[in-house]
C-alpha positions in Angstrom: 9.9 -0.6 9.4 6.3 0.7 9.2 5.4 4.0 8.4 1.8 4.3 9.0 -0.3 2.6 11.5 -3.0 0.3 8.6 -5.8 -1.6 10.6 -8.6 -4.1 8.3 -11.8 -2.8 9.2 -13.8 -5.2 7.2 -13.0 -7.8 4.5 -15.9 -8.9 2.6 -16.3 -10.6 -0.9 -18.7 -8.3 -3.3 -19.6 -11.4 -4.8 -19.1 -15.3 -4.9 -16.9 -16.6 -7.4 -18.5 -17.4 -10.4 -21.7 -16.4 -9.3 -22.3 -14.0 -12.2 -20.1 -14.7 -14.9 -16.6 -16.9 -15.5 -14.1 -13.9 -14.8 -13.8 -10.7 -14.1 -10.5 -8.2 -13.9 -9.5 -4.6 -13.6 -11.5 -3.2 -10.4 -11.5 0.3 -10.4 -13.2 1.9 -6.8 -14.4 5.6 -6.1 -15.6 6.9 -2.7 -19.0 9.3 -2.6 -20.0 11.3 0.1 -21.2 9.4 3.3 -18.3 7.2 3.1 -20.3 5.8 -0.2 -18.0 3.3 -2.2 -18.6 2.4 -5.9 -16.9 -0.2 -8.0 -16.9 -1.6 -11.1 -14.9 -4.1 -13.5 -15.0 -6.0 -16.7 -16.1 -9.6 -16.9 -17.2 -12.1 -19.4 -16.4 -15.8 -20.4 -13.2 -14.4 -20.9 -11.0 -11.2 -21.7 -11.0 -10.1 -25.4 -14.3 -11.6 -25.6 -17.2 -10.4 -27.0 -19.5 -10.5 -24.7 -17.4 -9.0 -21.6 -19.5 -5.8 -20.6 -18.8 -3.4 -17.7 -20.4 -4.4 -14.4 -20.7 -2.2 -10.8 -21.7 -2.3 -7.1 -22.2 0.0 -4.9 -21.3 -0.3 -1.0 -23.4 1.5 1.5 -24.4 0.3 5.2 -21.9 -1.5 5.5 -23.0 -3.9 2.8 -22.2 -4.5 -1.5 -25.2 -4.4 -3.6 -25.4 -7.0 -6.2 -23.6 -6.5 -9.4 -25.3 -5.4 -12.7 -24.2 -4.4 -16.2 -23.3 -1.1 -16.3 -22.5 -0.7 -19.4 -21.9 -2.9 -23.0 -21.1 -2.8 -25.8 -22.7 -5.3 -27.4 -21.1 -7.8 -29.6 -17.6 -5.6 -28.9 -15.6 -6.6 -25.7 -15.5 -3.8 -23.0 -12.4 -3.3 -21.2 -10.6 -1.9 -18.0 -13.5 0.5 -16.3 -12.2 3.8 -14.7 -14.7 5.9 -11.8 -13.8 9.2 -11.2 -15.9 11.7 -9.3 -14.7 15.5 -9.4 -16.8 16.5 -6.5 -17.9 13.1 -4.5 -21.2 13.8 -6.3 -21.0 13.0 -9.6 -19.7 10.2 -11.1 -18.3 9.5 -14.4 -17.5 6.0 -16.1 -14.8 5.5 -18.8 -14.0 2.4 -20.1 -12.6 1.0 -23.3 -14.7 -1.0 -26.2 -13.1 -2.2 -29.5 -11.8 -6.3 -30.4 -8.3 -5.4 -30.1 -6.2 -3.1 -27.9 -4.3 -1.1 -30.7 -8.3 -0.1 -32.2 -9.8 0.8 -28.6 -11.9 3.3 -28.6 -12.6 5.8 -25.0 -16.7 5.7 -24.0 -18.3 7.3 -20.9 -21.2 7.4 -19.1 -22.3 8.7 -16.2 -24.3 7.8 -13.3 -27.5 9.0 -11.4 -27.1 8.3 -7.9 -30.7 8.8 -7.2 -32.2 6.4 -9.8 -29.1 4.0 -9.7 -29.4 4.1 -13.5 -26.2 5.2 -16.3 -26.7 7.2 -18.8 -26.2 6.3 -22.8 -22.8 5.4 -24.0 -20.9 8.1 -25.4 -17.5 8.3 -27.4 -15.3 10.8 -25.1 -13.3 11.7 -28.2 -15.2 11.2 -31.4 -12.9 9.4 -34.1 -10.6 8.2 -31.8 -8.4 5.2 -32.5 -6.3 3.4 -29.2 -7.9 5.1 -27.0 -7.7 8.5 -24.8 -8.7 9.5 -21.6 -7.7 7.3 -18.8 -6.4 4.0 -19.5 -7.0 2.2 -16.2 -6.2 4.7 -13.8 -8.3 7.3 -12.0 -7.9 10.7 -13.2 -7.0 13.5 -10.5 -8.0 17.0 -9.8 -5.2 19.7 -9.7 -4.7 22.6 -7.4 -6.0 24.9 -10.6 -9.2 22.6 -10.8 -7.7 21.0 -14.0 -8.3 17.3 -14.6 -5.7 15.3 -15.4 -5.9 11.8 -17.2 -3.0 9.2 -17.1 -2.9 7.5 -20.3 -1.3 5.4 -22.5 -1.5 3.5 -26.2 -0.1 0.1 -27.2 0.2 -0.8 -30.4 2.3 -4.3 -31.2 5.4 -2.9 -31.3 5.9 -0.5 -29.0 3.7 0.7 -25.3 3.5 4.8 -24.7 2.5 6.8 -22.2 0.8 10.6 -22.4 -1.7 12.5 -20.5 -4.9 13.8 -21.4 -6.5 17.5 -19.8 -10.2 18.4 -19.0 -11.2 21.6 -17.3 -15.0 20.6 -17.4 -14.4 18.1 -14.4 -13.7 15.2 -17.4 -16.7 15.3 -19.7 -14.0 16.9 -22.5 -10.5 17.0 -23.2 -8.1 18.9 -25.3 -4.8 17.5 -26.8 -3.2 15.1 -25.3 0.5 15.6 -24.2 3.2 12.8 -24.8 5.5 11.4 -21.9 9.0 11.4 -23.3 10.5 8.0 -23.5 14.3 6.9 -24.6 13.6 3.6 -26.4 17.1 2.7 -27.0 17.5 2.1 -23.3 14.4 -0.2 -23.5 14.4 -3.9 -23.8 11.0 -4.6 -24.2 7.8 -2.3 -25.4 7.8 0.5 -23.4 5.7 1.8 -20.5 1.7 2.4 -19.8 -0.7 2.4 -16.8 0.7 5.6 -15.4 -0.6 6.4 -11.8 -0.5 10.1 -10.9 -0.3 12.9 -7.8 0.5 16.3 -7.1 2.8 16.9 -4.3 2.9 20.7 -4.4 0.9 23.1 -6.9 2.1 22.5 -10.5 4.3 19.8 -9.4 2.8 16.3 -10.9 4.7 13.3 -10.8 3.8 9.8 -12.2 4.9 6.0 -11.7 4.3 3.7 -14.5 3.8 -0.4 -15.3 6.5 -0.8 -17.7 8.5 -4.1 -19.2 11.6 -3.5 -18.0 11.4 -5.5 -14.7 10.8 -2.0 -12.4 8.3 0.7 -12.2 9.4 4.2 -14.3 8.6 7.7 -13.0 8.2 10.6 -14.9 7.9 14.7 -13.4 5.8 17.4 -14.4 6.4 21.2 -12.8 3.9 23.1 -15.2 0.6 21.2 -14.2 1.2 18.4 -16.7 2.1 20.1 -19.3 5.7 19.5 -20.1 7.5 16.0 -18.7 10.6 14.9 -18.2 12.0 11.9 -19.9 10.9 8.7 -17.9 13.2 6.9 -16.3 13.6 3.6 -14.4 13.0 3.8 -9.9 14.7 1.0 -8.0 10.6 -0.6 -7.2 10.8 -4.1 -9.1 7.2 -4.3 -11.3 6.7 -7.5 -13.2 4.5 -5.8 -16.1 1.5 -5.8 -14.2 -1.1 -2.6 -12.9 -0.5 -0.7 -10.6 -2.7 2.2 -8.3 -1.5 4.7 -6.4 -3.3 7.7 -3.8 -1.9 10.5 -1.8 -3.0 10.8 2.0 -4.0 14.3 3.3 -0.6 14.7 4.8 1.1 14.1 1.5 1.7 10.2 2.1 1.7 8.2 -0.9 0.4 4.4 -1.1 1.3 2.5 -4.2 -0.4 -1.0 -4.4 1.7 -3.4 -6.7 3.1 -6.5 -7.4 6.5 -6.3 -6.7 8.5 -9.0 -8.2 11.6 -8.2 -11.0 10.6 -9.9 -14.4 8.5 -8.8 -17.5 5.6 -11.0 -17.1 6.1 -12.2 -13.9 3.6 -13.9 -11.6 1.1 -11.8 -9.7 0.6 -14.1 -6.5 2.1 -11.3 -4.2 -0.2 -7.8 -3.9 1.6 -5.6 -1.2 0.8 -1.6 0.1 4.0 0.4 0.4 4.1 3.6 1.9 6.5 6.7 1.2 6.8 9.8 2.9 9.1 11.4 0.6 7.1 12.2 -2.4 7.8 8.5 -3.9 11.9 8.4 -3.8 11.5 5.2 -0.8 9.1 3.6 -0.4 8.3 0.8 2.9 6.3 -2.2 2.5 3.0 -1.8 4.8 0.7 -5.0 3.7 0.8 -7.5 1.9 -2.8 -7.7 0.5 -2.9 -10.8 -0.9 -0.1 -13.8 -1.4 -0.8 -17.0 -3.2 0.8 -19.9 -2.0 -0.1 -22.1 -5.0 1.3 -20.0 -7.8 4.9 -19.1 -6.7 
């Protein structure tokens, strides 16, 4: 049974395939004011290589501009581009640059609407090694104006989850605070990719891509500060990104793929819905199913 009434306005490609380069991955969207949409992605011959570079398009009337570089790196390969706008105003890039994922390193930039232009590429934390500030994730804006960054670090033994905070609307953050994590209980490497809301002032919660066949969840009651140990929910995950927004009325909408096995296939993108701050959740859409690779 549905729990919200979900209508497609308007589908539209932003761009033909292979058009512009051979493949892209990691979309990451923000809205601006006057219903203003944004996104950007990586793409390149190829993940991991060296000349993938972070590309964007904006959508107004109705219509997607044409990509263009964003920002690169160049000679290092770029890597899984987050927008986040504080205010619906400004707009702040993050994305990760380094040849492996264990020596990422966090850059930013930010964008002048009025000139459609970025500006230069900036470490977010200078010295930094695996990366801070969002991983893939938008970052959200507290009830005490606080910004909050899921994050997470994977090294090749072992996947972790933390958080970062900003109270300059995400140009700086302090330390970052670690999401507790029982690893005996764990088969595989752990948990990243969190997704993140606020249900009631203080009271953050977030679900996480983990390899363990199931999304994990973790709860926050001092803004973010403190967590609780994660822990497994019944919503199958198959290792693979998730995103996740809260409604005005306090809905939630995760978008997932939700099939049972570490590394499973990713032909089945579905919308659930819960109305009980993420405890249940009921399928709404399937987004996207792919016949060919069951």
């Amino acid at each position: 049974m549905k729990t919200i009434n979900l209508e497609t306005h308007l589908h539209q490609k932003i761009f033909d395939e292979d058009a512009y380069f051979p493949q892209c991955h990691a979309s990451t969207l923000v809205r601006l004011e006057n219903d203003i949409l944004m996104c950007a992605w990586f793409a390149g011959t190829h993940e991991k290589h060296d000349d993938t570079a972070i590309w964007y398009s904006v959508f107004k009337d109705l219509r997607w501009s044409p990509p263009k570089v964003a920002c690169d790196t160049l000679g290092i390969p770029c890597w899984n581009p987050v927008l986040f706008s504080p205010d619906q105003q400004k707009v702040l890039l993050y994305f990760k640059s380094g040849k492996t994922i264990p020596g990422w390193k966090t850059c930013f930039s930010t964008y002048d609407v009025t000139c459609d232009t970025w500006s230069p590429i900036k470490e977010l934390v200078q010295c930094d090694i695996g990366g801070r500030g969002p991983v893939k994730n938008k970052p959200i804006k507290l009830s005490d104006k606080t910004v909050l960054a899921p994050a997470s670090i994977e090294t090749k033994d072992s996947w972790e989850a933390f958080v970062d905070l900003s109270t300059d609307d995400g140009f700086t953050w302090g330390p970052f605070i670690h999401v507790p994590l029982d690893r005996s209980k764990l088969t595989g490497k752990g948990i990243i990719q969190p997704s993140c809301w606020e249900s009631q002032p203080g009271h953050v919660h977030m679900l996480l891509r983990s390899t363990e066949g199931c999304l994990f969840r973790s709860d926050s009651t001092d803004f973010g500060m403190t967590w609780c140990e994660a822990y497994p929910t019944p919503m199958a995950n198959n290792n693979s990104g998730i995103d996740l927004t809260m409604l005005s009325d306090g809905t939630l909408l995760l978008l997932c793929n939700p099939l049972a096995e570490n590394w499973g296939k990713r032909n089945l993108l579905t919308l659930f819905s819960s109305r009980d701050n993420g405890h249940t959740w009921m399928e709404e859409m399937i987004i996207e199913k792919d016949e060919q690779n069951k």
